[in-house]
C-alpha positions as CSV (number, residue, x, y, z in Angstrom):
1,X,-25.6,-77.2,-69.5
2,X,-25.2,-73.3,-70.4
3,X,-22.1,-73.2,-71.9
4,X,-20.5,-69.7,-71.8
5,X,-18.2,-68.7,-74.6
6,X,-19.8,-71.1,-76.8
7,X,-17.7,-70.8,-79.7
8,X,-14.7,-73.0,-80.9
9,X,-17.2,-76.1,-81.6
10,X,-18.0,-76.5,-78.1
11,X,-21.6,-78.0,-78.3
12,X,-20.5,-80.7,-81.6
13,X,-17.7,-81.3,-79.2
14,X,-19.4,-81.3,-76.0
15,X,-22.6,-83.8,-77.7
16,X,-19.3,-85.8,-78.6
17,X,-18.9,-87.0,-75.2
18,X,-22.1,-86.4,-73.5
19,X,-24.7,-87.5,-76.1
20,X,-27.8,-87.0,-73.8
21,X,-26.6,-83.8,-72.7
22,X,-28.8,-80.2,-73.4
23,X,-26.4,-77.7,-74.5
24,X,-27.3,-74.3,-74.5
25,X,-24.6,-71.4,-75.4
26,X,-24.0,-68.0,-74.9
27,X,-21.6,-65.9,-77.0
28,X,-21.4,-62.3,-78.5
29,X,-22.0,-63.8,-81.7
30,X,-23.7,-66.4,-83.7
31,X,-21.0,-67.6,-85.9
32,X,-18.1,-67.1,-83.7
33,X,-15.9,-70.3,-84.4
34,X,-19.3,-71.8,-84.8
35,X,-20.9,-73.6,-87.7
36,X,-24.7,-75.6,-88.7
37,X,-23.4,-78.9,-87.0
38,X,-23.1,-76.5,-83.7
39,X,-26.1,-74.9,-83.5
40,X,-28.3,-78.1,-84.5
41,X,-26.7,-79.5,-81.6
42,X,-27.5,-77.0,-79.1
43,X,-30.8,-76.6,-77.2
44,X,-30.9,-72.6,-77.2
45,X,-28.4,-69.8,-78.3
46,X,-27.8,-67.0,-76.3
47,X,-26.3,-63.7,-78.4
48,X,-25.2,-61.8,-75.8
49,X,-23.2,-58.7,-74.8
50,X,-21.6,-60.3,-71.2
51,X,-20.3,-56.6,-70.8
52,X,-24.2,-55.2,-70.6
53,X,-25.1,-57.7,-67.7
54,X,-29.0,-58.4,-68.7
55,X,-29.3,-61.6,-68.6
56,X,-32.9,-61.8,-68.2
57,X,-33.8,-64.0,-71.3
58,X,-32.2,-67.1,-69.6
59,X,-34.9,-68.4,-67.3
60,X,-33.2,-68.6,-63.6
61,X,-32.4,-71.8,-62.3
62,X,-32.8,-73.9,-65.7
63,X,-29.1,-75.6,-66.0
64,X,-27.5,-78.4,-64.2
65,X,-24.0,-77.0,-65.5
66,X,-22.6,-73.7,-65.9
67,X,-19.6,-73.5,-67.7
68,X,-17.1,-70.5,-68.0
69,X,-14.1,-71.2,-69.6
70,X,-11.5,-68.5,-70.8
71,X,-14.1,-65.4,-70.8
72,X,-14.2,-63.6,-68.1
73,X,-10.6,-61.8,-68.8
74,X,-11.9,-60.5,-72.2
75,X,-15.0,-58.6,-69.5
76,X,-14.2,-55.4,-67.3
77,X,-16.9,-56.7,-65.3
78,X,-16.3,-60.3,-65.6
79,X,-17.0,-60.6,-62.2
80,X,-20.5,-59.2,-62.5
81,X,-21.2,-61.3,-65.6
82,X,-20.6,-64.3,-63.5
83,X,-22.6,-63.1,-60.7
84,X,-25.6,-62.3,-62.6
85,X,-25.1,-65.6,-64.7
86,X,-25.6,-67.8,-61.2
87,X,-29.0,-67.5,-60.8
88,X,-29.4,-69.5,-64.1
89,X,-28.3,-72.7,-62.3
90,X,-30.4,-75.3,-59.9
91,X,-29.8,-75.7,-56.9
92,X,-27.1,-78.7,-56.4
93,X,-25.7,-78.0,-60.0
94,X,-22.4,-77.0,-60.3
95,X,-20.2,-74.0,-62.1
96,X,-16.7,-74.6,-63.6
97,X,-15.0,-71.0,-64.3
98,X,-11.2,-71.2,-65.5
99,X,-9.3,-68.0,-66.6
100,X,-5.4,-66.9,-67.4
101,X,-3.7,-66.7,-64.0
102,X,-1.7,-63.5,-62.6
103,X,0.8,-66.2,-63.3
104,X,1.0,-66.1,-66.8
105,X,2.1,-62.4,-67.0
106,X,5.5,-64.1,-66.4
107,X,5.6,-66.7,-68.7
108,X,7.0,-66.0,-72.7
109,X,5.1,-64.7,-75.1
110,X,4.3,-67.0,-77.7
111,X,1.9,-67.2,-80.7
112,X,-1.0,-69.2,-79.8
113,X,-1.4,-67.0,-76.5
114,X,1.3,-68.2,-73.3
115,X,1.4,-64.8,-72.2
116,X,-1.4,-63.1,-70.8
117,X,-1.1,-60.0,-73.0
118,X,-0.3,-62.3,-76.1
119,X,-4.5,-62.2,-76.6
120,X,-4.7,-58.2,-77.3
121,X,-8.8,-59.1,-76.2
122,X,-7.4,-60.0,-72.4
123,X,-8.1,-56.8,-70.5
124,X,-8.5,-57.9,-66.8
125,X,-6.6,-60.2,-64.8
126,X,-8.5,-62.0,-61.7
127,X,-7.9,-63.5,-59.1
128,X,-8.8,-67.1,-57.9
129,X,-9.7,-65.3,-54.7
130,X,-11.7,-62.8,-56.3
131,X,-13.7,-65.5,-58.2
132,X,-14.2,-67.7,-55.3
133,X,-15.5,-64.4,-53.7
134,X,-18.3,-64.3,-56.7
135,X,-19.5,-67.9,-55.9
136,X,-19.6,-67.6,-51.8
137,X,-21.0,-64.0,-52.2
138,X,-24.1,-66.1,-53.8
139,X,-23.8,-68.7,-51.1
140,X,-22.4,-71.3,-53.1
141,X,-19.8,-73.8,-52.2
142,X,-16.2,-73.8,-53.8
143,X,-15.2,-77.5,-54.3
144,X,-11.8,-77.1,-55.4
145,X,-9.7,-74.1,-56.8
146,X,-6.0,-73.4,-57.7
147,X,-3.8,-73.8,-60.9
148,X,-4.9,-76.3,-63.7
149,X,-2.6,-79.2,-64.3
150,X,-4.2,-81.9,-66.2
151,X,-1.1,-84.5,-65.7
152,X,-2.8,-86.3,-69.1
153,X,-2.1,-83.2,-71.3
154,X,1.7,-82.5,-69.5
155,X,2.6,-85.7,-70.0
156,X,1.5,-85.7,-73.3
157,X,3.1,-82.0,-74.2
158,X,5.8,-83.3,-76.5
159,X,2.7,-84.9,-79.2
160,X,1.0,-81.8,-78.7
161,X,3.8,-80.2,-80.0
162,X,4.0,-82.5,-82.7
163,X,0.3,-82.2,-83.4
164,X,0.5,-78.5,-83.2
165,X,3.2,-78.1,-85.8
166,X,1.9,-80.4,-88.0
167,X,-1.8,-78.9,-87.7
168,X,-1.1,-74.8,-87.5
169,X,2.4,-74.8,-88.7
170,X,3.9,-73.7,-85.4
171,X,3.6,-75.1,-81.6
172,X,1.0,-72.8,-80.3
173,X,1.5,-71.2,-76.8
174,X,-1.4,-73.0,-75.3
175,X,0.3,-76.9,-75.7
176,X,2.5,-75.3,-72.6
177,X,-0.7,-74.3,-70.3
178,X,-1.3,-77.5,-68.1
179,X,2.9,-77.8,-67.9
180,X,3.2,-74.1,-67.4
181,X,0.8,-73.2,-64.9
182,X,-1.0,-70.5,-67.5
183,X,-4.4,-70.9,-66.3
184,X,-7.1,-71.1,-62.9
185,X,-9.9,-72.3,-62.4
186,X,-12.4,-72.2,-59.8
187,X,-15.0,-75.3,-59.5
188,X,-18.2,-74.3,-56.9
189,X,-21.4,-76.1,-56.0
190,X,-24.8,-74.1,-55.7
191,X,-26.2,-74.7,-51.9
């Protein structure tokens, strides 16, 4: 798996529930929201500049997996990154890209990011068609696409409230995401 945006304890998390997994990570830095317990469990680290589009010391078609969570609105050329980032993956693997939706320029702001200009990082707003455009562009499949509602996590708001107040001392913006509609993702298939 190349995770992209590897910070917030993805690969302790992501060894968690996939065990036999090989993580591999990219972010701009090392330590971002990262700590030992992180990096032991990760294959390879990446520290990359997305923005600068060389990817060339990730060997091409290496990664069942390529995740892309919540990264390319902090990119002016997000869509490039992506792009040059397909190669990395084999053929039948799969790419899971999710992103703030146009959507959630509407929504209240609220600490904890519901608004898209809550993050002051966000500069570009895409498109589920634009990003869909990246993956068929390459000749990859898109599987599904659209607005991400996990019905667990909606259902299960009002704890997350709960849990939120008790844990950060408010009810951060992103408990409302799945319930709200704040995000898109787009899930493809490499043909």
């Amino acid at each position: 798996m190349l995770d992209v945006g590897c910070g917030n304890h993805s690969a302790s998390l992501t060894k968690q529930w996939f065990p036999g997994c090989a993580y591999s990570g990219i972010d701009r830095s090392r330590d971002f929201y990262n700590d030992e317990r992180d990096h032991r469990a990760m294959a390879n680290f990446y520290e990359l500049d997305l923005t600068k589009l060389d990817f060339s010391q990730i060997p091409d078609d290496a990664f069942d997996v390529l995740m892309m969570t919540h990264v390319i609105e902090h990119l002016p050329n997000g869509d490039r990154a992506l792009s040059g980032l397909l190669p990395k993956v084999r053929k039948g693997g799969t790419a899971y890209v999710e992103f703030p939706s146009e959507r959630s320029t509407r929504l209240p702001s609220k600490k904890g990011t519901l608004n898209f200009h809550d993050d002051e990082t966000h500069c570009r707003i895409y498109s589920v068609a634009e990003v869909e455009r990246v993956f068929r562009d390459a000749g990859w499949r898109v599987v599904r696409s659209g607005a991400r509602r996990d019905w667990a996590r909606i259902v299960l708001t009002p704890l997350a409230m709960v849990k939120s107040k008790i844990d950060l001392g408010y009810v951060a913006g992103s408990v409302f995401w799945d319930l709200l509609g704040f995000a898109d993702y787009v899930l493809a298939e490499k043909q």
